[in-house]
Phi, psi and omega in degrees: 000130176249139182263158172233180186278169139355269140003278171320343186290121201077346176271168164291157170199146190270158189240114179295357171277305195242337153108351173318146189217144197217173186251152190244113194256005158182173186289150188067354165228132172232124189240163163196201195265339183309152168300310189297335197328135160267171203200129159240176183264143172088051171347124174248031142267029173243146199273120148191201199269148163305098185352322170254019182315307191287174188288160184281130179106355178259044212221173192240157158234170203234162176274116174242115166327107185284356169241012158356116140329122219279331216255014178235183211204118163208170174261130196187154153232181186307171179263166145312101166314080190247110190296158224167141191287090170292150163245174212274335161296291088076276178313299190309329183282346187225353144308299152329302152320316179297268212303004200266347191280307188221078171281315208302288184292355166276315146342308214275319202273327179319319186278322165340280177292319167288288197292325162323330214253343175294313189287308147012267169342270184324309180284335180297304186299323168313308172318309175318301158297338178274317171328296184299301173100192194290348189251107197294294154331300222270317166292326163300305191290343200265304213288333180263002173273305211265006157263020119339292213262349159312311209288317164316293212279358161287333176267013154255359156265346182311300168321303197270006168262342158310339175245336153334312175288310198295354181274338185284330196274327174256039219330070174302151143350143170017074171285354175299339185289358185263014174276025157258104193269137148008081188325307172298332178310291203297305203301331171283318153009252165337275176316331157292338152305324194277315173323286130022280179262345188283328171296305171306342192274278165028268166304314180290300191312310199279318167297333180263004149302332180265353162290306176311325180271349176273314157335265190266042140284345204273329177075054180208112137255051112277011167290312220284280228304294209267354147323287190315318195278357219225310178270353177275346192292291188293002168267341178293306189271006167289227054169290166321336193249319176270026148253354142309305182291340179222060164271010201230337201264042122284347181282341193288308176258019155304280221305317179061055185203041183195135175303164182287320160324283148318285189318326202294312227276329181263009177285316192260358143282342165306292175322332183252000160288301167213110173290335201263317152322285183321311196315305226268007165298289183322326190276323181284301191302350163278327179294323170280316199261004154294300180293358164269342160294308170309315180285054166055034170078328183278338149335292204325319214283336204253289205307309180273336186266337158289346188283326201291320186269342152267353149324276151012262216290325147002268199271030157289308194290314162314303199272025173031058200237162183300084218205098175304098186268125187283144193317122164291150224253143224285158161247111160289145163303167168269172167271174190278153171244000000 
């Protein structure tokens, strides 16, 4: 049997033996018309149901092809998250592909949760003011009460585009329909944010305590001023670095197939399975939503549902899970010369 890289899944390729040439249709299998042609278990011409028919957190696991062609059907529910070394091609190559296929419903749930969270927005302050009357106090309080419960039920669709992708990355059924995420889901969620900053708040609290206090032994009150910038510097590069180090864990308890704990402990084994990966996702996903901020914000609606779907498939692909890539488009040899 000859094996090929990834990559190769839809192009032609020659059989160095016999010189024959086949198509190479997923990893370890390959057909063609040739003699040499290889053959492997788990044929993806064989007819069945789509892999994610059921809802997500509800599956057993099965032996699957992790690269499945989107246009073909076998039977499988997720796999076991069992983490593994991806490289940033790896991802790009099967990422790329997806969102350029089913861009819509991601595209679709991003524009939902944005325009949606703007008006949302817009009515609370109307409200706020009608509420209130002539009572200033009383309208701040309404308006900071009820931009509390916007802003929650906006990260809970937030939330919920997150299994959007994931659905779209396995190309599941009506992927727009998973943007109602679980509640409990969303809830550990939340709490690993609160978690989150509350640690970072923390740090920040105590460092610039001891700075005030080094400040005034020092009897210098132009220490504190120049203290302040240098730790806000370095709260700045925490924040970054725990957004490295756990940056999969919405994708984890999106899935809703892990304790809170859990979620933390295999969001911070991705990462440290591939550090270089992770860094150079971030560094794109920053890059894209810069350059959707440069096009006058309307960048944002393409830039960010592409940000989401190689973050996505990233970590499918880390946790060594299933991700329907659509078939890549045949390579013919040059002919010999």
């Amino acid at each position: 049997m000859l094996e090929l890289p990834y990559n190769a899944i839809g192009k032609q390729a020659r059989c160095p033996a016999c010189q024959s040439v086949f198509e190479a249709t997923g990893p370890n299998v390959v057909s063609g018309s040739g003699s040499g042609s290889g053959s492997g278990s788990g044929s993806p011409s064989d007819p069945a149901a789509n892999p994610y028919a059921n809802p997500m957190g509800s599956a057993t696991q099965h032996n699957v092809n992790p690269y499945q062609p989107s246009n073909s059907t076998y039977t499988a529910e997720p796999a076991a998250m069992n983490v593994r070394d991806v490289s940033f091609d790896e991802v790009w190559s099967a990422g790329w592909p997806i969102f350029k296929e089913r861009m819509g419903p991601v595209i679709g749930a991003f524009a939902l949760v944005t325009i949606g969270g703007i008006i949302a927005s817009t009515i609370v302050q109307v409200l706020g003011s009608i509420v209130a009357g002539g009572n200033k106090n009383a309208g701040a309080v309404l308006i900071m009460i009820l931009s509390v419960l916007t802003q929650l039920v906006s990260q809970y669709f937030s939330f919920g585009c997150t299994r959007v992708c994931l659905a779209a990355a396995r190309n599941q059924p009506s992927p727009l329909s998973y943007i109602f995420p679980p509640v409990m889901a969303f809830v550990r969620y939340i709490v690993g944010v609160i978690a989150f900053l509350a640690v970072i708040g923390l740090i920040a609290a105590i460092m610039f305590g001891g700075a005030y206090g080094v400040a005034a032994a020092a009897g210098n009150d132009g220490l504190f001023p120049i203290l302040a910038i240098v730790i806000g510097l370095m709260v700045v590069v925490l924040v970054l670095l725990g957004t490295w180090l756990f940056w999969s864990f919405i994708m984890v308890t999106a899935e809703n197939r892990t304790t809170f704990t859990e979620a933390v402990g295999l969001s911070y084994s991705i990462t440290m399975r591939n550090k270089v990966t992770s860094l150079l996702l971030l560094v794109l996903g920053t890059a894209l939503a810069v350059a959707g901020l440069m096009m006058c914000y309307v960048g944002l609606f393409i830039t960010i549902p592409m940000s989401w779907m190689l973050f996505t498939v990233g970590y499918l692909m880390m946790t060594n899970q299933p991700v329907a890539v659509p078939m890549l488009p045949s390579y013919q040899s040059p002919p010999r010369m």
